[in-house]
KOLDREN-364183 format. One line per field, with one value per residue (C-alpha): residue number from 1; residue in three letters; x, y, z. Coordinates in steps of 0.2 Angstrom, whole numbers. Each point is the difference from the previous one (the first is absolute). Example, Ala and Ser with C-alpha at 12.3 -4.5 7.8 and 13.67 -1.06 7.14 Angstrom:
2
i: c(1,2) .
aa: c(ALA,SER) .
px: c(62,6) .
py: c(-22,17) .
pz: c(39,-3) .
END
This chain:
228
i: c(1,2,3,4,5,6,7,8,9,10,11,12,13,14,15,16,17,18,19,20,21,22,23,24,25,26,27,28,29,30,31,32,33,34,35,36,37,38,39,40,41,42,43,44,45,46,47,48,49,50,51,52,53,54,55,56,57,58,59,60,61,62,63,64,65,66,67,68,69,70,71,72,73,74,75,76,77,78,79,80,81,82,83,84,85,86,87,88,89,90,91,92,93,94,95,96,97,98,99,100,101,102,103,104,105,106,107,108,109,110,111,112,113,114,115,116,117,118,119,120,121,122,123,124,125,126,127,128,129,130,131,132,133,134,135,136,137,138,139,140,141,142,143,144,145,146,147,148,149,150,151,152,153,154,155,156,157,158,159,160,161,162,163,164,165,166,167,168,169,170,171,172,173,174,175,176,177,178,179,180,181,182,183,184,185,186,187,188,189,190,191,192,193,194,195,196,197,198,199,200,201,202,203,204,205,206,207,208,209,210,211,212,213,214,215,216,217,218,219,220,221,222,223,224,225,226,227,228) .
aa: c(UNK,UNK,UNK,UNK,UNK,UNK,UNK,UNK,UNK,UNK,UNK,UNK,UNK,UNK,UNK,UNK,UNK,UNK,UNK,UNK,UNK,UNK,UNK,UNK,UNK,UNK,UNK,UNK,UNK,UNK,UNK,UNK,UNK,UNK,UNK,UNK,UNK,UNK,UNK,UNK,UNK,UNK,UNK,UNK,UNK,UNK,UNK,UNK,UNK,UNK,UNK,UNK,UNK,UNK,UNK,UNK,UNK,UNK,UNK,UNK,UNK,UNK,UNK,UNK,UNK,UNK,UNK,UNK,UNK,UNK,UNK,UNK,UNK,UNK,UNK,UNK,UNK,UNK,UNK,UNK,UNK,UNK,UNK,UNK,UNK,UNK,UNK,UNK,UNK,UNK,UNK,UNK,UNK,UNK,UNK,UNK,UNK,UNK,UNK,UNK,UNK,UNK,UNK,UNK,UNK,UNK,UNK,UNK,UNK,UNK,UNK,UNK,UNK,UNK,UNK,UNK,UNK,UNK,UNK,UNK,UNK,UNK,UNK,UNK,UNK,UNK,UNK,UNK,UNK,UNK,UNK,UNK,UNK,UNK,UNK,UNK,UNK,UNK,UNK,UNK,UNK,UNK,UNK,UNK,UNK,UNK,UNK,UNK,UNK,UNK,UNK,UNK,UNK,UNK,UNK,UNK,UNK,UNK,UNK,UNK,UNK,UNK,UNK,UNK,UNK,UNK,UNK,UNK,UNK,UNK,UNK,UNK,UNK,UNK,UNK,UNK,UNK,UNK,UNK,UNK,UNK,UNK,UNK,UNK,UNK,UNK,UNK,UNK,UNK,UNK,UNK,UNK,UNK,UNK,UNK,UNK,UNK,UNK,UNK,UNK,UNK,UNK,UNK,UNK,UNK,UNK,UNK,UNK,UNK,UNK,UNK,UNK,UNK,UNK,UNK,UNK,UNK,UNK,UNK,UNK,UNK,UNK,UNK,UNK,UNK,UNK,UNK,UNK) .
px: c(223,-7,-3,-15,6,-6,6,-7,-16,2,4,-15,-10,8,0,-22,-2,8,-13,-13,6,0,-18,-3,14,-4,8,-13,15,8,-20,0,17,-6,-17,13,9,-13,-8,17,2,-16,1,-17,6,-3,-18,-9,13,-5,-16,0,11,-14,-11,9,11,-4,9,-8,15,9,-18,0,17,-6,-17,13,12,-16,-5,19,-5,-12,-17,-5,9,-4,-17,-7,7,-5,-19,3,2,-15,-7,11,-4,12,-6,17,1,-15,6,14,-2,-14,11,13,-13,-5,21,2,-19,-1,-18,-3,0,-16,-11,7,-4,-18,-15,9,16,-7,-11,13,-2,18,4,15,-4,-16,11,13,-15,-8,17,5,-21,3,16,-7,-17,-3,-7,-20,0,2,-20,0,16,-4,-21,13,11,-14,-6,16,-5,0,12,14,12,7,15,-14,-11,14,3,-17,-2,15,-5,-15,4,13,-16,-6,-17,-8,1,-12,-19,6,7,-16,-9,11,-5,-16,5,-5,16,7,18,-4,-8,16,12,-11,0,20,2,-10,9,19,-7,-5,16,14,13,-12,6,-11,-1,-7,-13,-4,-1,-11,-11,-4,-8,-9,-7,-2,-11,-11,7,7,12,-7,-1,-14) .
py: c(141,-11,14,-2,-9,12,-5,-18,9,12,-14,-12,16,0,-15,0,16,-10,-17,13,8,-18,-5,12,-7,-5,-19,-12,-9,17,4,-16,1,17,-4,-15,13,10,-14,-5,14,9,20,7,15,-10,-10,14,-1,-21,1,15,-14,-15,11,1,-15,-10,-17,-11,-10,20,2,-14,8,17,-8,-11,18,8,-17,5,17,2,-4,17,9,-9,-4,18,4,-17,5,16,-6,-13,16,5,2,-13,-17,-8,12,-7,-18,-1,9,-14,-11,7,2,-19,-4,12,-7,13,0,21,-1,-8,13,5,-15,8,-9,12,-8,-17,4,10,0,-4,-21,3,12,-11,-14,7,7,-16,-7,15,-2,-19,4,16,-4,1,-15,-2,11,-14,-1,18,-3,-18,12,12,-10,-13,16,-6,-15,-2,13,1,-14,-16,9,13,-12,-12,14,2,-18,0,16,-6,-20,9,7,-17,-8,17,2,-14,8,10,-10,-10,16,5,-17,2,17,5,2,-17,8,3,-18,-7,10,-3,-18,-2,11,-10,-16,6,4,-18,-4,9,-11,-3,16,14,-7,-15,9,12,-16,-6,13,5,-15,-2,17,-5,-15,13,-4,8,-11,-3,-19,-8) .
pz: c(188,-15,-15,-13,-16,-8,-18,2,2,-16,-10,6,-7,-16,-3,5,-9,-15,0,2,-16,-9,6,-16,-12,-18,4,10,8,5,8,9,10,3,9,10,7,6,8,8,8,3,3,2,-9,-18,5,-11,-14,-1,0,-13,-10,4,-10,-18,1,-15,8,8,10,3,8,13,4,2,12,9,3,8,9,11,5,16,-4,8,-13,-17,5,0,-15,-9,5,-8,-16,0,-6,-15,-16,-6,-2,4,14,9,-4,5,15,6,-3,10,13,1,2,11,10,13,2,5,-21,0,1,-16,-9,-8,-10,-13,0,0,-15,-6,-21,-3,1,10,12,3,0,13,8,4,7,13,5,7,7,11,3,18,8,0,-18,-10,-6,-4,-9,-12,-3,-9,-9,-6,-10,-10,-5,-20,-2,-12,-6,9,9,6,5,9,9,7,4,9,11,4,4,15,8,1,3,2,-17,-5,3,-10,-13,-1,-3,-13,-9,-4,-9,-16,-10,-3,3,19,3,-9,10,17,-2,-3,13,12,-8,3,19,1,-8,0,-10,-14,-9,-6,-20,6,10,-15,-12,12,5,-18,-3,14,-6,-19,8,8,17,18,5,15,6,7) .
END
């Protein structure tokens, strides 16, 4: 009778017990060959220990590593606890888990995707908010969806604004009533971002600088951006 190795199996939990311990190490390179191993071989005993790690790591690239670790555990698992922290205190916490949540793009998440979140006062987690939203929106939701989002339009800078652009050009042509309402708004902002909005939907590969460039002097010249 075949006996249990029983010492290869103590060492393989040494050895995980040790990356865990390094996901917290001073060194960034020593962090990110610790989120590798993890992900490498994924033990459902560490899922809570990476995403407590998602919430304070200060890299960006050891992040990726740490979302790609919890994209290799069963989605019934991380997904739970992912949701879970949509409602920390932590801003990072919150947007990094979304993110997490689009790569991951099991779709019982959606519900958790709130007009808070979306709205979210924080850039990134709006951001990350956004992209999890178009990834889990369940089919025939999409109006609903690209009403909420377009109550984003003006809003911060140009990777900010890129960012909404690009989440609501992936819901497609359902997005453009409500583009054209957006046109016609007050603030000079929303009718800019509107119209290159509506532009990079149109086209795609002309890039969103040319469609900003554009659109703001459509709206210096008092117009929409709607063609005849």
């Amino acid at each position: 009778m075949t006996m249990p190795d029983t010492d290869t199996d103590t060492d393989t939990d040494t050895d995980m017990a040790r990356a865990v311990q390094g996901l917290e190490n001073s060194s960034s390179t020593v962090r990110l060959r610790a989120a590798l191993a993890v992900g490498t071989v994924p033990d459902p005993r560490f899922i809570d220990k990476i995403i407590e790690r998602c919430a304070v790591e200060p890299e960006f690239y050891v992040r990726e590593m740490l979302t790609w670790a919890l994209t290799r555990h069963p989605s019934s698992m991380t997904v739970p606890k992912l949701v879970d922290e949509l409602r920390s205190a932590r801003a990072q916490a919150r947007s990094q888990a979304l993110h997490t949540l689009s790569k991951i793009g099991d779709r019982c998440a959606w519900p958790a995707i709130t007009r808070a979140l979306l709205t979210d006062a924080d850039d990134e987690v709006a951001r990350s908010a956004w992209r999890a939203a178009v990834v889990l929106v369940p089919e025939g939701e999409e109006p609903e969806l690209a009403a909420v989002l377009s109550t984003q339009l003006g809003r911060g800078g140009r990777e900010t604004q890129l960012s909404l652009s690009r989440a609501l050009t992936a819901l497609g042509n359902v997005i453009m009533p409500i583009l054209r309402a957006a046109m016609t708004d007050p603030d000079p902002r929303v009718r800019a971002h509107a119209i290159a909005t509506e532009r990079l939907l149109r086209d795609p590969d002309s890039g969103f600088e040319l469609a900003v460039e554009q659109a703001k002097r459509i709206v210096a010249l008092g117009g929409t951006g709607e063609e005849g």
